[in-house]
Backbone as CSV, one residue per row, in Angstrom:
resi,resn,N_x,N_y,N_z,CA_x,CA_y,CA_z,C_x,C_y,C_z
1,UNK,163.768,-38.140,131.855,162.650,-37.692,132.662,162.280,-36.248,132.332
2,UNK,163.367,-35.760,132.757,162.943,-34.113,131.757,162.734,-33.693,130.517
3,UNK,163.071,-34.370,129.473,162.545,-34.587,128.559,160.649,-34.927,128.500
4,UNK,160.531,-36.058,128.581,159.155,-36.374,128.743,158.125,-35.550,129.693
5,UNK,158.815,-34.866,130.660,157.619,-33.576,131.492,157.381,-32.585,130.369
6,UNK,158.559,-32.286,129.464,158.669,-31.260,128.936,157.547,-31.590,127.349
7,UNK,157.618,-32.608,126.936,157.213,-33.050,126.019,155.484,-32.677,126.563
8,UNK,155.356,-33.213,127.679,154.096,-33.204,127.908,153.233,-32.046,128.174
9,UNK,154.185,-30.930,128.643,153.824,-29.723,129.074,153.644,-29.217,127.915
10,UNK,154.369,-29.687,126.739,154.269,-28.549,125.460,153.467,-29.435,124.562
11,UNK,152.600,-30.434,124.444,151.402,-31.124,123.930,150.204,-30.358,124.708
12,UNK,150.103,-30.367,125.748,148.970,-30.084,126.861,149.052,-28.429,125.996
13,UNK,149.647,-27.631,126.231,149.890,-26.162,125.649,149.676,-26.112,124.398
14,UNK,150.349,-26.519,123.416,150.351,-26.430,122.069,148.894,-27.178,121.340
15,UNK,148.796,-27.844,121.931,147.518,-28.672,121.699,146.449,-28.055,121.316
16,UNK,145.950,-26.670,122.288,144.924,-26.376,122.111,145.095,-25.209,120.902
17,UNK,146.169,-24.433,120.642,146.206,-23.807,119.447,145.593,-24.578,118.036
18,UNK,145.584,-25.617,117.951,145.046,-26.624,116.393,143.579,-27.039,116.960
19,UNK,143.309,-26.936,117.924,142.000,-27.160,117.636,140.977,-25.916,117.405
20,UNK,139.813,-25.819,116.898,138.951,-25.371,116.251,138.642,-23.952,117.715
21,UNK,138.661,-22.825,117.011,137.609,-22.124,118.281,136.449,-21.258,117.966
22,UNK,135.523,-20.811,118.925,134.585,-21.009,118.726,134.630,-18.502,118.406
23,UNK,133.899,-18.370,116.868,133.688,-16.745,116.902,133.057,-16.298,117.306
24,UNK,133.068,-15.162,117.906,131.904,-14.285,118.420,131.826,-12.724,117.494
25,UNK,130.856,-12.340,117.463,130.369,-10.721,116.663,129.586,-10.022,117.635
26,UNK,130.372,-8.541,117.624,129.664,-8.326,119.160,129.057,-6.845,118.074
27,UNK,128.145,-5.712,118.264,127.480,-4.905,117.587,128.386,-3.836,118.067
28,UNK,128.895,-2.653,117.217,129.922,-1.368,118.143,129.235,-0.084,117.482
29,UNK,129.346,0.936,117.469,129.057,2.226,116.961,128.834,2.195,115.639
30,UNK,130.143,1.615,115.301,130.653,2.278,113.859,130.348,0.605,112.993
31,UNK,129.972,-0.221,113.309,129.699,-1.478,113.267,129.650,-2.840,113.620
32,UNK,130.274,-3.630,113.263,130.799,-4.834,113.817,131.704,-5.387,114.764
33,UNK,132.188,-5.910,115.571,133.620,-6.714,116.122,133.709,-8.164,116.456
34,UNK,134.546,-8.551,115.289,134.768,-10.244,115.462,136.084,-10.131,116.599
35,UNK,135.230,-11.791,117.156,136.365,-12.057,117.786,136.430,-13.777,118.175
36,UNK,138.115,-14.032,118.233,138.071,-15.484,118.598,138.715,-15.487,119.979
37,UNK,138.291,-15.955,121.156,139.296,-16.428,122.239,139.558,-14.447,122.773
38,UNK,138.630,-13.971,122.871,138.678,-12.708,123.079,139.500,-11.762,122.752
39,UNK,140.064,-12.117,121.539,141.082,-11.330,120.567,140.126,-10.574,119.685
40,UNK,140.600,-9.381,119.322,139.995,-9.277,117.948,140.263,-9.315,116.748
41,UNK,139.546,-9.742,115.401,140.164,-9.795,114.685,139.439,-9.380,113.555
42,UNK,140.259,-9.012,112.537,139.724,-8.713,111.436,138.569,-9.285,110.436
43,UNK,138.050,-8.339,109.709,136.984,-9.102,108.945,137.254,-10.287,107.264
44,UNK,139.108,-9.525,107.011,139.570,-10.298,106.601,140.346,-11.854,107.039
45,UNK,140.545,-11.525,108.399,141.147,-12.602,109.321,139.986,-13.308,109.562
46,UNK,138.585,-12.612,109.858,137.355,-13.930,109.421,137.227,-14.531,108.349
47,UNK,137.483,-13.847,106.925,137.185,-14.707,105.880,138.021,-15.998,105.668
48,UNK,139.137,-16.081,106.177,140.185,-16.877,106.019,139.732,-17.807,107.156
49,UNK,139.376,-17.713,108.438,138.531,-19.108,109.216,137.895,-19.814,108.723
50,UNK,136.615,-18.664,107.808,135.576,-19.414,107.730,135.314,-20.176,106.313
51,UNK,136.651,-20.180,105.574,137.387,-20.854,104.599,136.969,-22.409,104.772
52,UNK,137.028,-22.666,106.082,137.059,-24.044,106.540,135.493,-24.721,106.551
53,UNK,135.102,-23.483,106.304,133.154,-24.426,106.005,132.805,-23.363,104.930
54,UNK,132.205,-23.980,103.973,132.159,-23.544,102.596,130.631,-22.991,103.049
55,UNK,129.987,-23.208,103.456,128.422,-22.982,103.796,128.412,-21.095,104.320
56,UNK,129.585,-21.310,105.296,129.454,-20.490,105.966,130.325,-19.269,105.504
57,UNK,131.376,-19.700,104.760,132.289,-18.651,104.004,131.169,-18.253,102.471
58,UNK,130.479,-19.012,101.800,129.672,-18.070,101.134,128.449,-16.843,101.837
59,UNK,128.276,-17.416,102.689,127.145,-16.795,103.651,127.958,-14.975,104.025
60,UNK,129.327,-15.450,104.345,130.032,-14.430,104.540,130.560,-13.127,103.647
61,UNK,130.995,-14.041,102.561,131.038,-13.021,101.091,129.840,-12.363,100.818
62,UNK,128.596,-12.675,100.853,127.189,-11.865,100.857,127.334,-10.930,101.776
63,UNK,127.686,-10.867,102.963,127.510,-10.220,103.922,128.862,-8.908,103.496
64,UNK,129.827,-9.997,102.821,130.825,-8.442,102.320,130.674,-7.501,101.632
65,UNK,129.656,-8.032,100.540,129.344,-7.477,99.255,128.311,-6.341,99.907
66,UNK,127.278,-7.016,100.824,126.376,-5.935,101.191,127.155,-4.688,102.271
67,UNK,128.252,-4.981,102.436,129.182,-4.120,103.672,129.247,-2.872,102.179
68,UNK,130.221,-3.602,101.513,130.823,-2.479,100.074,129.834,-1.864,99.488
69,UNK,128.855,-2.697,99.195,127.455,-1.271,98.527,126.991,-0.322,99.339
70,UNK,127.336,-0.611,101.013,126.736,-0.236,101.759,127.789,1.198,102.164
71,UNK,129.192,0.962,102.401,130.211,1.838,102.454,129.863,2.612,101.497
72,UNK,130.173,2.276,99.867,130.166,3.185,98.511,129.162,3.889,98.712
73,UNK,127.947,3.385,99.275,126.663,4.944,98.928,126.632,5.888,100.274
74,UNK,127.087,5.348,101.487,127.174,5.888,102.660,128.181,7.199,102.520
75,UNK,129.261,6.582,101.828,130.565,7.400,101.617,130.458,8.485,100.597
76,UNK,129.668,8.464,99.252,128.956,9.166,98.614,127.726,9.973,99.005
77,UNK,127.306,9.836,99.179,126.205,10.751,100.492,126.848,11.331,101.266
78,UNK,128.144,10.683,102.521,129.045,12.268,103.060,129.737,13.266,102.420
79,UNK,130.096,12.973,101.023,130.714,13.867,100.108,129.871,14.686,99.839
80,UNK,128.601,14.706,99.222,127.771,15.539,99.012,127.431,16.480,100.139
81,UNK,126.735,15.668,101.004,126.794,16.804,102.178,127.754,17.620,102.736
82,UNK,129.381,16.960,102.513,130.307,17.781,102.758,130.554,18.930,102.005
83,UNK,130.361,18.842,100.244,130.795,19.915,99.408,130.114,21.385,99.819
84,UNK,128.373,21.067,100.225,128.086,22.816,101.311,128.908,22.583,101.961
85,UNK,128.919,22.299,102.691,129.636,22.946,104.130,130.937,23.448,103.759
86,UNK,131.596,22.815,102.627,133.102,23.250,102.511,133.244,24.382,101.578
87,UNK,131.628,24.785,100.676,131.281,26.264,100.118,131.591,27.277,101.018
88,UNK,130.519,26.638,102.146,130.215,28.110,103.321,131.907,28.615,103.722
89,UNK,132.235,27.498,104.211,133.267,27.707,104.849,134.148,28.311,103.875
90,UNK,134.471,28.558,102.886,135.337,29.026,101.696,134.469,30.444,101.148
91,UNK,133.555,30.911,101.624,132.918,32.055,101.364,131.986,31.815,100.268
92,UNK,131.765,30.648,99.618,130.832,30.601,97.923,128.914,30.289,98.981
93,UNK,128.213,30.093,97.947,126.928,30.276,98.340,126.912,28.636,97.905
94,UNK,125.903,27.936,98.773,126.229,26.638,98.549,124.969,26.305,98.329
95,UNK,125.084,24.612,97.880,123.737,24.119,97.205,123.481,23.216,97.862
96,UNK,122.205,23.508,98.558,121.347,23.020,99.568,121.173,21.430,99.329
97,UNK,120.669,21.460,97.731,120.446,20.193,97.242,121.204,19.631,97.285
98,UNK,122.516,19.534,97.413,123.640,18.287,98.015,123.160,17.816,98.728
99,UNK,122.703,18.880,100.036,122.740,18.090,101.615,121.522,17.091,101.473
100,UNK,120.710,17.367,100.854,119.403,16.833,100.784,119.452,15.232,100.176
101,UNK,120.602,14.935,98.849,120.838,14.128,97.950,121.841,13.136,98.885
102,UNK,122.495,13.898,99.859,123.800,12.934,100.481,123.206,12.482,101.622
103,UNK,121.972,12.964,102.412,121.156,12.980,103.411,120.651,11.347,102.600
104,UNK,119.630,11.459,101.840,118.769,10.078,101.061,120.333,9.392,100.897
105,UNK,120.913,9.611,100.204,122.051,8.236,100.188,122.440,7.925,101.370
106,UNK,122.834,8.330,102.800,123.369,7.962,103.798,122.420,6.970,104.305
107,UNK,120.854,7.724,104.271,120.009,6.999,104.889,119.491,5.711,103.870
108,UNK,120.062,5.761,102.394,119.579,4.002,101.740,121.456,3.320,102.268
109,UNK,122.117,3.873,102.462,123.306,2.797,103.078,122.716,2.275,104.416
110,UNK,121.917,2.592,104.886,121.683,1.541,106.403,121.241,0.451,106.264
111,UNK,120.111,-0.129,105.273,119.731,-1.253,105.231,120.254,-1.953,104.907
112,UNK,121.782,-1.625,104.100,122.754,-2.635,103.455,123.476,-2.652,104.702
113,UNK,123.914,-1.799,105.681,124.714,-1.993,106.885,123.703,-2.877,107.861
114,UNK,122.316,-2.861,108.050,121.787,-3.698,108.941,121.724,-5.398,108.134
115,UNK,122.061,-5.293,106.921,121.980,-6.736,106.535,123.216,-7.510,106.039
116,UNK,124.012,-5.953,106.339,125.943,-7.198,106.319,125.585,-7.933,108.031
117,UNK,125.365,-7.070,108.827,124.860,-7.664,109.950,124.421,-9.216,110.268
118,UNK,123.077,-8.951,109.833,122.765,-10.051,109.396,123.166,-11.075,108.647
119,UNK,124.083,-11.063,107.961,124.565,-12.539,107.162,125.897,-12.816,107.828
120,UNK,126.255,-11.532,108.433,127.608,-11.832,108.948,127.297,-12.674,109.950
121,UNK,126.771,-12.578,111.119,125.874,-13.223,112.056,125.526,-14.569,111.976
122,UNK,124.463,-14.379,110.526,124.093,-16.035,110.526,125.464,-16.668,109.993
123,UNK,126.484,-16.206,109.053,127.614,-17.108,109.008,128.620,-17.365,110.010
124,UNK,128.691,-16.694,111.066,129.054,-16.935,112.345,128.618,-17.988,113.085
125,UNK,127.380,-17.838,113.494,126.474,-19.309,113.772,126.784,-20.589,113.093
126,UNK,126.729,-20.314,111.614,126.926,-21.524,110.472,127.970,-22.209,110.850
127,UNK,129.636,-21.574,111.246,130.618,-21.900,111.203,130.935,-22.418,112.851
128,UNK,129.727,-21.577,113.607,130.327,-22.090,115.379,129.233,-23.476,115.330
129,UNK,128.192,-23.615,114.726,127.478,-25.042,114.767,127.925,-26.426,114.270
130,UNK,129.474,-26.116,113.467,130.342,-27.031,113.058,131.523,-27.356,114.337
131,UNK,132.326,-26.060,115.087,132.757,-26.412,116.134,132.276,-26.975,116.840
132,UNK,132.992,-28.182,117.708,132.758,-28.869,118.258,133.337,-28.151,119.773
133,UNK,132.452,-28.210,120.447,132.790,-27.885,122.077,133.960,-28.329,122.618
134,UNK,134.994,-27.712,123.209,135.448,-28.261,123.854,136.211,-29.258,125.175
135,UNK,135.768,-30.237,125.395,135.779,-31.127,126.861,137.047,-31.310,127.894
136,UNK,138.012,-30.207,127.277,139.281,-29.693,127.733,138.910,-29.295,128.842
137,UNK,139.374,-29.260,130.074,139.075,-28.692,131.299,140.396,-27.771,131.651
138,UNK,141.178,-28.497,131.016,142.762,-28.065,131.089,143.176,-26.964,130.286
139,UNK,143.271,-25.509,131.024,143.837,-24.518,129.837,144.839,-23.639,129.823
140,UNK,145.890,-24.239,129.176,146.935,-23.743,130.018,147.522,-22.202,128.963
141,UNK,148.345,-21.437,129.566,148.571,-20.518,128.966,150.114,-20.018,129.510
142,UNK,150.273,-19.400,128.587,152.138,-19.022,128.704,152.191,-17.674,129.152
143,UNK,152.631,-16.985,129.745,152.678,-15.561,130.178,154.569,-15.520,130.227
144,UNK,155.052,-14.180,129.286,155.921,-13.544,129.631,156.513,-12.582,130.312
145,UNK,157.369,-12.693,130.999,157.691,-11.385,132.171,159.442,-10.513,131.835
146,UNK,159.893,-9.773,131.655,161.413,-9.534,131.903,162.335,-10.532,130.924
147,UNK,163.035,-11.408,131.674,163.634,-12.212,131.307,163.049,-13.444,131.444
148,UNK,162.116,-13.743,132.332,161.338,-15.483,132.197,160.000,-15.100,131.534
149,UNK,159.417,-16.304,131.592,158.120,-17.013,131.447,157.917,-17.783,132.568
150,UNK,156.320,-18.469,132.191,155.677,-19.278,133.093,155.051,-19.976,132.385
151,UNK,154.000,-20.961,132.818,152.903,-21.733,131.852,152.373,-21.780,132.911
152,UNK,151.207,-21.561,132.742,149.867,-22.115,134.110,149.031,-22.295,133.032
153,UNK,148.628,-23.661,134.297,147.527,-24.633,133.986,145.981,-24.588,134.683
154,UNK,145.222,-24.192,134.206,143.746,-23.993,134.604,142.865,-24.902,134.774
155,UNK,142.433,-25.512,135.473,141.118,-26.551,135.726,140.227,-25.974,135.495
């Protein structure tokens, strides 16, 4: 008998870890935040989900590629603008035309940052329009304390 409660308690629990869940991309300062089941997770820990639909994992690699052109000229443009400032500050007479050159590169990295956005997004969609909803009403979850645990079950 205890056996079989136990069996059942840890199907009902374990169960829902293998099935499919559904990502979300929420917009932050500094860019992006994926998340599954209100975790967050990485943008490499997305590529590896969305492994599972080919549609949507190419959709995603576009969206990486435009992240990296978008970093490299962003990141090149703060260097420039940094080298004045790190003249002044060191006593040399500095060249204006950096700030001006790292200024135009910062500002052509945005359109590659507003369109990792965008593909990241639509491959998000791509990959949650394959999840299937789930008709689970039952959600149970494990919480640790001290020396025990618990499992509660949610309607």
């Amino acid at each position: 008998m205890k056996f079989g409660v136990t069996t059942l308690l840890l199907v009902l629990s374990f169960g829902q870890l293998f099935c499919q869940k559904r990502l979300s991309i929420y917009k932050s300062f500094g860019g992006v935040v994926f998340e599954m089941d209100s975790t967050s997770i990485s943008s490499k820990q997305v590529s590896i989900i969305l492994q599972q639909n080919q549609k949507a994992y190419q959709e995603f690699k576009v969206a990486k590629r435009k992240a990296l052109v978008g970093n490299i000229i962003g990141f090149t443009g703060g260097l420039l603008v940094a080298v004045p400032l790190i003249s002044i500050v060191a006593g040399g007479q500095p060249e204006w035309a950096y700030v001006g050159a790292g200024g135009v590169l910062f500002l052509g990295s945005l359109p590659f940052s507003s369109s990792f956005r965008g593909h990241a997004l639509n491959a998000i969609e791509i990959y949650n329009s394959g999840v299937s909803v789930s008709s689970h009403r039952i959600r149970p979850s494990f919480h640790f304390y001290g020396t025990g645990a618990s499992l509660v079950l949610r309607f």
